[in-house]
KOLLODREN-378252 format. One line per 2 residues: number of its first residue (from 1); their letters; for each residue x, y, z of N, C-alpha, C, O. Coordinates in nm, 4 decimals. Each point is the difference from the previous one (the first is absolute). Example, Ala and Ser with C-alpha at 12.3 -4.5 7.8 and 13.67 -1.06 7.14 Angstrom:
1	as	1.3190,-0.5690,0.7800,-0.0890,0.1190,0.0000,0.0900,0.1200,0.0000,0.1036,-0.0019,0.0665 | -0.1386,0.1069,-0.1385,0.0820,0.1190,0.0060,-0.0770,0.1090,0.0730,0.0509,0.1108,0.0169
***
This chain:
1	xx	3.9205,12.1508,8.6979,0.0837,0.0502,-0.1075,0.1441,0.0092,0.0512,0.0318,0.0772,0.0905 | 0.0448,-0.1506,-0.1457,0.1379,-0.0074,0.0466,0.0762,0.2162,-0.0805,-0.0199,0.0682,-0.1005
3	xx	0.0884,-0.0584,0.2078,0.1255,0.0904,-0.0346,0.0869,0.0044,-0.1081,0.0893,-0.0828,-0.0178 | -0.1095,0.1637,-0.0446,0.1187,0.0150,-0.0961,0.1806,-0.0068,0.0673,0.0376,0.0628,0.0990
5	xx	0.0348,-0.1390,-0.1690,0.1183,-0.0237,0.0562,0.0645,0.1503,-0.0391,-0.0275,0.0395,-0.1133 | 0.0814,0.0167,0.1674,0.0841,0.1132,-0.0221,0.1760,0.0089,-0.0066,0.0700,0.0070,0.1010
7	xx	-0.0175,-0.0089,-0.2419,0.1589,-0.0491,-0.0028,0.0757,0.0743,0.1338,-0.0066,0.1006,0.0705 | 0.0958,-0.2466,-0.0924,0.0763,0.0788,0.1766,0.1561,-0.0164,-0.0942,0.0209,-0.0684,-0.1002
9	xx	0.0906,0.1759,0.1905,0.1098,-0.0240,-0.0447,0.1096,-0.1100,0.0906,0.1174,-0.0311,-0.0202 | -0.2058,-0.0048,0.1155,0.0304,-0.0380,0.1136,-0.0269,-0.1285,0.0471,-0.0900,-0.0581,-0.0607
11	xx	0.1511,-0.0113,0.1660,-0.0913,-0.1476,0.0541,-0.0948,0.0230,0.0640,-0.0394,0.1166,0.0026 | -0.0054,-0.1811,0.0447,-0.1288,0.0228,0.1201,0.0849,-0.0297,0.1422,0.0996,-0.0719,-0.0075
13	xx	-0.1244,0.1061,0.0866,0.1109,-0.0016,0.1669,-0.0156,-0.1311,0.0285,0.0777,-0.0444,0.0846 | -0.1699,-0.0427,-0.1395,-0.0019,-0.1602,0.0354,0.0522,-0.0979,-0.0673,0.0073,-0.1226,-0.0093
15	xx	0.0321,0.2393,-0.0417,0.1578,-0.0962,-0.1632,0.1329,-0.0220,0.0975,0.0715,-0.0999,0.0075 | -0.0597,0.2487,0.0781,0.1127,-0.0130,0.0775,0.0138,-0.1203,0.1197,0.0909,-0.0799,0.0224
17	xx	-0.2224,0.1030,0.0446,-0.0507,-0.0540,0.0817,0.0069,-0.1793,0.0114,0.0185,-0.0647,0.1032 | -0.0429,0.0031,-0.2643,0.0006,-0.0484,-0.0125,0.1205,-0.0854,-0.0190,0.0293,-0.0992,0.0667
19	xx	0.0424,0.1550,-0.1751,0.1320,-0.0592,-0.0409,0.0849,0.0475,0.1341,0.0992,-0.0714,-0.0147 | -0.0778,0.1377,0.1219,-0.0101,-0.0223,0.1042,0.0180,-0.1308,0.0706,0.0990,-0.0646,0.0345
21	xx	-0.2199,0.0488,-0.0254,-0.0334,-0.1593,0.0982,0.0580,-0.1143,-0.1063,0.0518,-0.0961,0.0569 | -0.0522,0.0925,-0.1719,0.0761,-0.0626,-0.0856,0.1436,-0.0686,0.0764,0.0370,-0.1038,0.0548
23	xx	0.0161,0.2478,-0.0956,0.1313,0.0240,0.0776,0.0173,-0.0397,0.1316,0.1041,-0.0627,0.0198 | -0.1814,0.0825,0.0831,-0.0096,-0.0491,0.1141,0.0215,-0.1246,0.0494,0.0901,-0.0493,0.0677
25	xx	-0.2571,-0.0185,-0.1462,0.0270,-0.1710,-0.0046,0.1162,-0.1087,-0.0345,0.0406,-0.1070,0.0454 | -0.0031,0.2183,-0.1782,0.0785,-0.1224,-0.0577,0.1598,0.0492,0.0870,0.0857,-0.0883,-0.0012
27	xx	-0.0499,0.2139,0.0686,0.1159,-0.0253,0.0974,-0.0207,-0.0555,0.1682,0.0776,-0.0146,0.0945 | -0.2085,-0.0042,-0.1127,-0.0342,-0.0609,0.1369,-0.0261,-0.1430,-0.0102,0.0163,-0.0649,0.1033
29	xx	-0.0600,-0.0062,-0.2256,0.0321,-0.1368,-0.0003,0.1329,-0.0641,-0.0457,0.0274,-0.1174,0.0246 | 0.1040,0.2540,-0.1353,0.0925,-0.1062,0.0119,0.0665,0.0113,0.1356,0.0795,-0.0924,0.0171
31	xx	-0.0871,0.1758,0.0834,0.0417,-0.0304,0.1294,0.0001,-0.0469,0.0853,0.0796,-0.0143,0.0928 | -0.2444,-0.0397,-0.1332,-0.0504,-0.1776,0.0781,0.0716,-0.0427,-0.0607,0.1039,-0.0001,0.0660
33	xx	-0.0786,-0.0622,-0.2055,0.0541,-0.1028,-0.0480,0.1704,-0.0351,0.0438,0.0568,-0.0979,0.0485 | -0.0131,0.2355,-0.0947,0.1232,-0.0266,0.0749,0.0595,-0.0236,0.1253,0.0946,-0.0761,0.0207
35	xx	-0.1654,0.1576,0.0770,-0.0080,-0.0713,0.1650,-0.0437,-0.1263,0.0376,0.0418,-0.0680,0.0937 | -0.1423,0.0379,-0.1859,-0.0499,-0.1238,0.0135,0.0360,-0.1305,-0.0817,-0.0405,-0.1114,0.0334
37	xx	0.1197,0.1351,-0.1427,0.0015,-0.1151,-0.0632,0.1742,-0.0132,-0.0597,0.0570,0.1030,-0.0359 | 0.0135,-0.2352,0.0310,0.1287,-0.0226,-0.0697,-0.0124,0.0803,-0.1246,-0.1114,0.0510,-0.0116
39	xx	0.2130,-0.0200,-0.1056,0.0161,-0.0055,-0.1259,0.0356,-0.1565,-0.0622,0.1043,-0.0646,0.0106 | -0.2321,0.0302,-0.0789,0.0116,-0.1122,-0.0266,-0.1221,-0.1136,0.0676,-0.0247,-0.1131,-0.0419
41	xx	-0.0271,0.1716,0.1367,-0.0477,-0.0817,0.0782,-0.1552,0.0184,-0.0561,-0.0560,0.0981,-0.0487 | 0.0181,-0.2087,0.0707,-0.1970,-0.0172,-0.0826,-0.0764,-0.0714,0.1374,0.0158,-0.1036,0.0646
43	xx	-0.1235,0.2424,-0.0590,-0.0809,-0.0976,0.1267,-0.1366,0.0191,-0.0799,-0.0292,0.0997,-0.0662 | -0.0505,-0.2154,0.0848,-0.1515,0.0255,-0.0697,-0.0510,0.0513,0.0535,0.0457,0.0409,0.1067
45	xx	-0.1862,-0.0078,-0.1519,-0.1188,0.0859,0.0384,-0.0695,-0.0671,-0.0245,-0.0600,-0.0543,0.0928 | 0.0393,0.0318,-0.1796,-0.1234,-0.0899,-0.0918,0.0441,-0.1256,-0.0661,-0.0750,-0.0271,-0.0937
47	xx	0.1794,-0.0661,0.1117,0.0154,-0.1233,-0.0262,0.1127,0.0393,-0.1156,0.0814,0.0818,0.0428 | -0.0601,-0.1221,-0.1775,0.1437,0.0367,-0.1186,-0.0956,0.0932,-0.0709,0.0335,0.0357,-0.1130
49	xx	-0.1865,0.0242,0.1795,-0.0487,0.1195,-0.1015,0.0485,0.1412,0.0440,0.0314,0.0820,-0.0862 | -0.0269,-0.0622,0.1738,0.0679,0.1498,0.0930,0.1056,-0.0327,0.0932,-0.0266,-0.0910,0.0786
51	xx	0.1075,0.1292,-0.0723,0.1350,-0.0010,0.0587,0.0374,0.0974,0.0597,-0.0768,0.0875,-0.0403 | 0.1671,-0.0273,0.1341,0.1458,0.1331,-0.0140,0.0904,-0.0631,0.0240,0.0291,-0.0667,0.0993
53	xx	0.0461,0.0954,-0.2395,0.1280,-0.0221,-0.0076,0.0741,0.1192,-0.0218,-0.0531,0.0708,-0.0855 | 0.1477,-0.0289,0.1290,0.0741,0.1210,0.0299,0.0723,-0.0183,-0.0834,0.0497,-0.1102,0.0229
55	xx	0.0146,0.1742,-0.1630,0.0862,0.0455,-0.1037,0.0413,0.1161,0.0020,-0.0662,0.0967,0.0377 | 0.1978,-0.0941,-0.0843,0.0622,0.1753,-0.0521,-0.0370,-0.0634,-0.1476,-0.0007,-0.1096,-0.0560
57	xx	-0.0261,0.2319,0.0314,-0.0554,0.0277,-0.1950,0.1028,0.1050,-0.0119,-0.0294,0.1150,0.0326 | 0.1626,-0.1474,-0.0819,0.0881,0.1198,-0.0749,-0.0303,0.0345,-0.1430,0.0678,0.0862,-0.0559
59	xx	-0.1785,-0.1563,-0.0157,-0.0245,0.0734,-0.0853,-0.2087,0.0395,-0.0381,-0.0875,0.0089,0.0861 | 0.0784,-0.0013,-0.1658,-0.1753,0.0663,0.0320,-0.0360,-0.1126,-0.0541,0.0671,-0.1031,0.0050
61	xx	-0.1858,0.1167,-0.0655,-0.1358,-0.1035,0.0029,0.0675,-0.1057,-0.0562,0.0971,0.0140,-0.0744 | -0.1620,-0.1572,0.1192,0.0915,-0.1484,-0.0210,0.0959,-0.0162,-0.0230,0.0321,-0.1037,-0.0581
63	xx	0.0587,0.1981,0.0925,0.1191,-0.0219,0.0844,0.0809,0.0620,-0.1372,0.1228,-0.0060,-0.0065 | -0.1966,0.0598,-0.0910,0.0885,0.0894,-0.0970,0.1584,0.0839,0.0546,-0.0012,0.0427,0.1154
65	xx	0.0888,-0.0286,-0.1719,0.1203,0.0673,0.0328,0.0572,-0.0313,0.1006,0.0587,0.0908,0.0589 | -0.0545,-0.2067,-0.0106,0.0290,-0.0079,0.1430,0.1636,0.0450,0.0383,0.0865,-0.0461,-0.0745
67	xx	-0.0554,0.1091,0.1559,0.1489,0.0822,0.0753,-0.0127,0.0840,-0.0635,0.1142,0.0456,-0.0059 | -0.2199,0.0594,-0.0946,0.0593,0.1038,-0.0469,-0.0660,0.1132,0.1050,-0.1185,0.0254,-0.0218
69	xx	0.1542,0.0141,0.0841,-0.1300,0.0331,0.1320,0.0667,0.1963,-0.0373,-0.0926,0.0796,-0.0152 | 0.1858,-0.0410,0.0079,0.0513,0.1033,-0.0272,-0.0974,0.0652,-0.1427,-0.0883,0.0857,0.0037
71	xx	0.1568,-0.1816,-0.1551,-0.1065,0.0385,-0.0902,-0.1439,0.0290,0.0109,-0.0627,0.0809,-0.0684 | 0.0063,-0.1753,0.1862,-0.1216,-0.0268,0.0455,-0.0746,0.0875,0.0304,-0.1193,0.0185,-0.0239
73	xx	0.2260,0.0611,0.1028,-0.0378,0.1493,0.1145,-0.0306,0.1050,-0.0735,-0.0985,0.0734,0.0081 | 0.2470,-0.0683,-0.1276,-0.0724,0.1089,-0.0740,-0.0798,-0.0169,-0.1103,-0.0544,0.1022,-0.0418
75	xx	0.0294,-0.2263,-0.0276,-0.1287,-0.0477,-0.0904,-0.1280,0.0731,0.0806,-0.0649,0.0934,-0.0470 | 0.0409,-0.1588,0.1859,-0.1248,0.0339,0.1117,0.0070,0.0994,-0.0044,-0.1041,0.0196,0.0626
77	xx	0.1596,0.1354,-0.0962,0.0757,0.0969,0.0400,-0.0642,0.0933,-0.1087,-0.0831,0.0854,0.0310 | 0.1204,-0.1033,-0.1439,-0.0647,0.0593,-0.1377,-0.1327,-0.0634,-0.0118,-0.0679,0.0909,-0.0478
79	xx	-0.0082,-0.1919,0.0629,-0.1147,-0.0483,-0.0295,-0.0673,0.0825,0.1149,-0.0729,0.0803,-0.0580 | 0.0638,-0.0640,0.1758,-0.0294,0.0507,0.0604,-0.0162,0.1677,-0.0333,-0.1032,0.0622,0.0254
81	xx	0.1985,-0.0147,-0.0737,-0.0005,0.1473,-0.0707,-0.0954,0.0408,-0.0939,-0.0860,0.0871,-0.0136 | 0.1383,-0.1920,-0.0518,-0.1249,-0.0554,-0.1257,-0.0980,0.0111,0.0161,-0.0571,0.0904,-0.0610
83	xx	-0.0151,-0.1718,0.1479,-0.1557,-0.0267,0.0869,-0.0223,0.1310,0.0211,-0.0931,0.0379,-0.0710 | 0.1459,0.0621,0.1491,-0.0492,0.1436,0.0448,-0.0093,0.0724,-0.1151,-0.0979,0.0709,-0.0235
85	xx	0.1983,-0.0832,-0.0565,-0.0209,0.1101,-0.1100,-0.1295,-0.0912,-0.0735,-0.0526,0.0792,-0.0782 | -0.0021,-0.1795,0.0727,-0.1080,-0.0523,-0.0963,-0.1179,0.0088,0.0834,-0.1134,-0.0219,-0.0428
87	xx	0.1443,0.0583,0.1779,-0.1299,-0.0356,0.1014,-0.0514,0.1882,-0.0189,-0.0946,0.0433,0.0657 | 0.1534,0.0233,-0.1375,-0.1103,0.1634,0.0037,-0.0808,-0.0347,-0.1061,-0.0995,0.0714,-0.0128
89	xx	0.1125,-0.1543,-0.0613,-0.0960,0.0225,-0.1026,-0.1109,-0.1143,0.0117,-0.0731,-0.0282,-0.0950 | 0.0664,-0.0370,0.2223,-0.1058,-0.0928,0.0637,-0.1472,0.0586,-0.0184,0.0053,0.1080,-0.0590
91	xx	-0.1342,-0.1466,0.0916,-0.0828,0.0358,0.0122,-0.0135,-0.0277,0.1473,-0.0040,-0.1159,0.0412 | -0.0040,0.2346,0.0502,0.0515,-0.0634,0.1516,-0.1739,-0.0021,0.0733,-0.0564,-0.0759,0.0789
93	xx	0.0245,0.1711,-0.1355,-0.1897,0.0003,-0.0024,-0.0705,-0.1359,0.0260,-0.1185,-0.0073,0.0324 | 0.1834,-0.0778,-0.0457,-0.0410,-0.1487,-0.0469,0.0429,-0.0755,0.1296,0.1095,0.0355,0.0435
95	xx	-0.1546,-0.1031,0.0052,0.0238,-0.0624,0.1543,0.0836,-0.0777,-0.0143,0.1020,0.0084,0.0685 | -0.1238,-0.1418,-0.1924,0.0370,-0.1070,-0.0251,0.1590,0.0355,-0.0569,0.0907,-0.0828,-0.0088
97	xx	-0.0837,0.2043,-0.0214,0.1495,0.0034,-0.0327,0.1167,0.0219,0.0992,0.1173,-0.0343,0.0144 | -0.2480,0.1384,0.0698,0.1265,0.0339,0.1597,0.0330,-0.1299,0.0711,0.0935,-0.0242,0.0763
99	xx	-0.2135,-0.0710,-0.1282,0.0519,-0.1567,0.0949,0.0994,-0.0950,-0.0529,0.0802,-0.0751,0.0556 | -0.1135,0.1041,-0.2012,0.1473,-0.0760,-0.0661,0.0913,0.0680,0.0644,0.0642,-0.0437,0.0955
101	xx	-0.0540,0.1507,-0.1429,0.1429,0.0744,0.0107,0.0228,-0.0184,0.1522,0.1200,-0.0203,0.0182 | -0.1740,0.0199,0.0717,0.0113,0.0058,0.1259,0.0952,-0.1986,0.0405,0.0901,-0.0340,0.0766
103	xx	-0.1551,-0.0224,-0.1521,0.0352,-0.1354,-0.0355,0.1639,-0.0354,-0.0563,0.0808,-0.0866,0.0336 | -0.0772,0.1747,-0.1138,0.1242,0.0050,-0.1187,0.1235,0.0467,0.1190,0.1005,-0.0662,0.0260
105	xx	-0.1354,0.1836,0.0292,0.1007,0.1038,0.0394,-0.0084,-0.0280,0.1387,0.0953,0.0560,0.0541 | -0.1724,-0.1231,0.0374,0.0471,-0.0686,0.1072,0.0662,-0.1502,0.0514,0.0407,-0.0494,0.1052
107	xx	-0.0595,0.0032,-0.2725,0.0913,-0.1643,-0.0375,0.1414,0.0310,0.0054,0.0986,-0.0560,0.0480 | -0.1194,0.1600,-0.1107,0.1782,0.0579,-0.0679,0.0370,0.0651,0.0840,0.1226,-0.0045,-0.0104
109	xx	-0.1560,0.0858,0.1184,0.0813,0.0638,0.0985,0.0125,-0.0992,0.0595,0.1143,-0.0010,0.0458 | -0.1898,-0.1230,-0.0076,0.0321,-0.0760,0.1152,0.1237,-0.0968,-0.0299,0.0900,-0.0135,0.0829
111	xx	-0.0904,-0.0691,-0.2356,0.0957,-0.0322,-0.0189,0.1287,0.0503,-0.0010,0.0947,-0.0665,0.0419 | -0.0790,0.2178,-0.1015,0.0751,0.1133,0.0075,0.1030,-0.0180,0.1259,0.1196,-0.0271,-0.0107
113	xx	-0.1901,0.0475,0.1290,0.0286,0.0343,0.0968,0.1136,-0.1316,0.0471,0.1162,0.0121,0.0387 | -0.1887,-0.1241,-0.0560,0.0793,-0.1341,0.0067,0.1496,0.0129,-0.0737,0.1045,-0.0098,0.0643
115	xx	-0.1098,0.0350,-0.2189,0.1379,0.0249,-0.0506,0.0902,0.1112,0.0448,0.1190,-0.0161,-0.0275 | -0.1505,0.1193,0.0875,0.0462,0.1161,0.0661,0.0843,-0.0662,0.1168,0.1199,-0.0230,0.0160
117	xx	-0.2504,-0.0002,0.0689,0.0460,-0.0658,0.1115,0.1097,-0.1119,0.0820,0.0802,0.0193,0.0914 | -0.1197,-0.1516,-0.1745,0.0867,-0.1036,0.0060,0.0423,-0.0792,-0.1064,0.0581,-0.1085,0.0025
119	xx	-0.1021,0.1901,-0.1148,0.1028,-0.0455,-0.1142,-0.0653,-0.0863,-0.1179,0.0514,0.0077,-0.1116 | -0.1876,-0.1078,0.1368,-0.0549,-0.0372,-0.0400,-0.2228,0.0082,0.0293,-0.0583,0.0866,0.0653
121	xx	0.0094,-0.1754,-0.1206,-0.1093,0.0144,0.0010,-0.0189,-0.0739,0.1346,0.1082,-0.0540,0.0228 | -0.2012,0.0246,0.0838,-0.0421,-0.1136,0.0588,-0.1024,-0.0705,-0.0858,-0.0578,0.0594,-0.0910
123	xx	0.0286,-0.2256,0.1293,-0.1285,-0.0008,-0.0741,-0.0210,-0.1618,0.0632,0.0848,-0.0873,0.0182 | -0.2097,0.0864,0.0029,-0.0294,-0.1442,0.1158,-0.1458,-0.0440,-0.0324,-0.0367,-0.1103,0.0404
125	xx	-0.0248,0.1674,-0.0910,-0.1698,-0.0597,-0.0693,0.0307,-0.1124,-0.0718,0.0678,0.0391,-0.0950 | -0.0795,-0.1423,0.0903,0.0186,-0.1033,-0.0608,-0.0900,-0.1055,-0.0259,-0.0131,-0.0891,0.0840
127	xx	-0.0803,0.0873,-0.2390,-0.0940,-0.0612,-0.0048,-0.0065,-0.0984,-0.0995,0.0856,0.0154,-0.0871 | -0.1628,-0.1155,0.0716,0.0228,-0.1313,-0.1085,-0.1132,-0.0450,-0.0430,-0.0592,-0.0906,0.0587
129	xx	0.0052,0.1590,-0.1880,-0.1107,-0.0370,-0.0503,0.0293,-0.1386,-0.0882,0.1050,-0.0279,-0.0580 | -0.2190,-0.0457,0.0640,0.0082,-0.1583,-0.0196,0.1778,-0.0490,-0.0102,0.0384,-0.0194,0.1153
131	xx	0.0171,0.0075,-0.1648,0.1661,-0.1035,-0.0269,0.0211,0.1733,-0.0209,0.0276,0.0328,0.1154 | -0.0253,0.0937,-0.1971,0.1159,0.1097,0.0272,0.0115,0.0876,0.0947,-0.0916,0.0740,0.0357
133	xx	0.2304,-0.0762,0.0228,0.0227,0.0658,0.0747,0.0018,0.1191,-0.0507,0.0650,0.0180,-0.1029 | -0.1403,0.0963,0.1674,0.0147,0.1375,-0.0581,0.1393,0.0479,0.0668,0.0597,-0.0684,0.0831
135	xx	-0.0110,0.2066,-0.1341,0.1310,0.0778,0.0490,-0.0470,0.0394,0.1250,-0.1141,0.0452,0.0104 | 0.2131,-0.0607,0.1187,-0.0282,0.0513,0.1319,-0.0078,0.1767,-0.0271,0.0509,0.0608,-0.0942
137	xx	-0.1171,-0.0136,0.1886,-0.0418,0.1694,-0.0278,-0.1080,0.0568,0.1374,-0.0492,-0.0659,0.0916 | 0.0407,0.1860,-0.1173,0.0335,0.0620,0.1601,-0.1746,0.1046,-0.0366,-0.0788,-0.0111,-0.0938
139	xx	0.0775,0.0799,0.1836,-0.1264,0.1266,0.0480,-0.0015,0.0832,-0.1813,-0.0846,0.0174,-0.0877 | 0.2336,0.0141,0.1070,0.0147,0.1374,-0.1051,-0.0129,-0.0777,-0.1619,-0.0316,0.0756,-0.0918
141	xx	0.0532,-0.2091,0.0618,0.0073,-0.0511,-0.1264,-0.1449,-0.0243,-0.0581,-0.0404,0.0252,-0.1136 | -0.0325,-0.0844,0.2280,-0.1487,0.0217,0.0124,-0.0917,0.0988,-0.0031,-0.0963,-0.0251,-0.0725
143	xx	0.0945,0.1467,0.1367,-0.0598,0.0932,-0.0387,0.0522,0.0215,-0.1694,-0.0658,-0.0418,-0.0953 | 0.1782,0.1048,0.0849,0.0495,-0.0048,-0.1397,-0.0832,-0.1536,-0.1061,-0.0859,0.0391,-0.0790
145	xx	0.0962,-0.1016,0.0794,-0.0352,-0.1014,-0.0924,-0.1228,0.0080,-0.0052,-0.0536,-0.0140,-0.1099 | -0.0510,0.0463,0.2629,-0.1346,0.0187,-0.0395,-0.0271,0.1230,-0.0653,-0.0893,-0.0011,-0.0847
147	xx	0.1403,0.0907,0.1045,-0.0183,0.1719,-0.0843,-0.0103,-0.1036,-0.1806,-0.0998,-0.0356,-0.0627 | 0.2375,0.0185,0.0339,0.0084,-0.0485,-0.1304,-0.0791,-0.0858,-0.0443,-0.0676,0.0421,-0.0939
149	xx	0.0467,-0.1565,0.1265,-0.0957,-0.0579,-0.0197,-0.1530,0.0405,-0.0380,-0.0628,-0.0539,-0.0911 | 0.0059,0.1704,0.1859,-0.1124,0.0631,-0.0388,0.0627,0.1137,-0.0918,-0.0983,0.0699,-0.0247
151	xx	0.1619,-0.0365,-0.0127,0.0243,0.0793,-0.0865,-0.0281,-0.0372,-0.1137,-0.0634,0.0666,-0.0818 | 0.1188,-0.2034,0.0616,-0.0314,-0.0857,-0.1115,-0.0983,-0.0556,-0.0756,-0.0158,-0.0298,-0.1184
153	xx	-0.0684,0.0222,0.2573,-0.1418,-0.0762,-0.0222,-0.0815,0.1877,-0.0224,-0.0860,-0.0161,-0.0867 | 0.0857,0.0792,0.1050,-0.0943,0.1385,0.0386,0.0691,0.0672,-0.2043,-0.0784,0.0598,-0.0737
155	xx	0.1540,-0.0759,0.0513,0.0623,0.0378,-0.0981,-0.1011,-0.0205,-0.1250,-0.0234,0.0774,-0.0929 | -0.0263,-0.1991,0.1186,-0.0896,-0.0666,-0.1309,-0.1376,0.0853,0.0032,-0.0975,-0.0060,-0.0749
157	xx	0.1183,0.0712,0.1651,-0.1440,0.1128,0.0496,0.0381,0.0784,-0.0938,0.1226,0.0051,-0.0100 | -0.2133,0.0951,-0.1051,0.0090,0.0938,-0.0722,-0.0016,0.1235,0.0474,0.0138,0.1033,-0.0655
159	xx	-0.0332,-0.1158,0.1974,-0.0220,0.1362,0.1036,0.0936,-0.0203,0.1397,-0.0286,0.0439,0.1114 | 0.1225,-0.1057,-0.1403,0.0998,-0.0084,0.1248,0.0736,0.0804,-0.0016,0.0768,0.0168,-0.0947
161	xx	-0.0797,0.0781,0.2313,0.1154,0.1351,-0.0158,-0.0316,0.0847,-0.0560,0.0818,0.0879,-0.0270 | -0.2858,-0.0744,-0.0358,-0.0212,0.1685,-0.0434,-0.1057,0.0329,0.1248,-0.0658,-0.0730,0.0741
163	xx	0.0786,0.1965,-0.0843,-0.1148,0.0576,0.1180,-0.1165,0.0262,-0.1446,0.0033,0.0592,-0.1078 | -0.0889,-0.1338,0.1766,-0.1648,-0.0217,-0.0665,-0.0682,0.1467,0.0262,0.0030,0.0421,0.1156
165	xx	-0.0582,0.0296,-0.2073,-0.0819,0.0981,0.0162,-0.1090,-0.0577,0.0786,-0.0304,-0.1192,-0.0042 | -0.0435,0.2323,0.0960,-0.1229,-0.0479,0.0646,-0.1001,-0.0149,-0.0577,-0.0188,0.0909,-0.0808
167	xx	-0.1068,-0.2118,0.0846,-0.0832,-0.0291,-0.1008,-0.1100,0.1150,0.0211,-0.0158,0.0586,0.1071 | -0.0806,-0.0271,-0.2597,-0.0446,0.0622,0.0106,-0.1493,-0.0032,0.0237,-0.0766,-0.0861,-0.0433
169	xx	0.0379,0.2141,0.1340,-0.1364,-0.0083,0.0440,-0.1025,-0.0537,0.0051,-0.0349,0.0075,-0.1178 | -0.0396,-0.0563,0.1670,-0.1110,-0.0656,-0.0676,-0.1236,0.1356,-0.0465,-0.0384,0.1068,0.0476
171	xx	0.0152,-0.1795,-0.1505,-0.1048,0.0533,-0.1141,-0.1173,0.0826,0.1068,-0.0492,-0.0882,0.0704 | -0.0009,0.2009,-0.0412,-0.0946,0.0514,0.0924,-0.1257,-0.0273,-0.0397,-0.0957,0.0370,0.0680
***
């Protein structure tokens, strides 16, 4: 007999934990990339399907707004505000949400940190499914895109994001 979920107002410590290592990875691989690789420069991995190619991204996803990196900061700035004030009314009880969110909010600090830092995004993943080249993109765009992505797909669920009462007894 599974546990009744009990509402939390809170994450679970492996939300932190998590978006955390988020954060971690994705400033510990653009620092390979940049020690290791030109701006501009493409070395394969996997033949024209995986690449790193090292880009500044001055503006966010496929290269939207590009030089507005100031507007950028404080767009990231209020959405981020946003997110906290919308993240109390989460169902945090729920595992699958502390992992999005853990997903969401360790993409965005990591990119964050990049525009703070040196002014733009890094971004060097560079992959080419059959003839399109997808947009080059980094640790933090990825976690982020996979959060959304299942958000999307989990959405069509009629029970995504409620805490399920525990089923009841069996008949004695």
């Amino acid at each position: 007999m599974t546990k009744p979920l009990v509402p939390r107002r809170h994450p679970y410590p492996f939300f932190w934990i998590f978006a955390a290592v988020i954060v971690a990875a994705d400033q510990a691989s653009k620092l390979w990339a940049t020690s290791t690789l030109h701006y501009g420069e493409s070395v394969p991995v996997f033949g024209d399907w995986f690449r790193f190619t090292l880009v500044r991204n001055d503006g966010i996803a496929m290269g939207l707004f590009q030089g507005q990196n100031h507007l950028l900061l404080i767009l990231v700035g209020l959405i981020l505000l946003s997110a906290l004030f919308w993240a109390r009314k989460l169902p945090w009880a729920l595992k699958e949400i502390n992992l999005l969110g853990a997903l969401i909010l360790g993409g965005a600090i990591g990119n964050l940190i990049d525009r703070v830092r040196v002014g733009h995004v890094i971004d060097f993943i560079d992959i080419t499914i059959i003839s399109f080249r997808w947009w080059t993109f980094n640790i933090a765009d990825s976690a982020i895109s996979i959060a959304v992505v299942w958000i999307l797909v989990r959405s069509w669920s009629p029970r995504f994001g409620q805490i399920q009462p525990p089923p009841a007894p069996p008949p004695s």
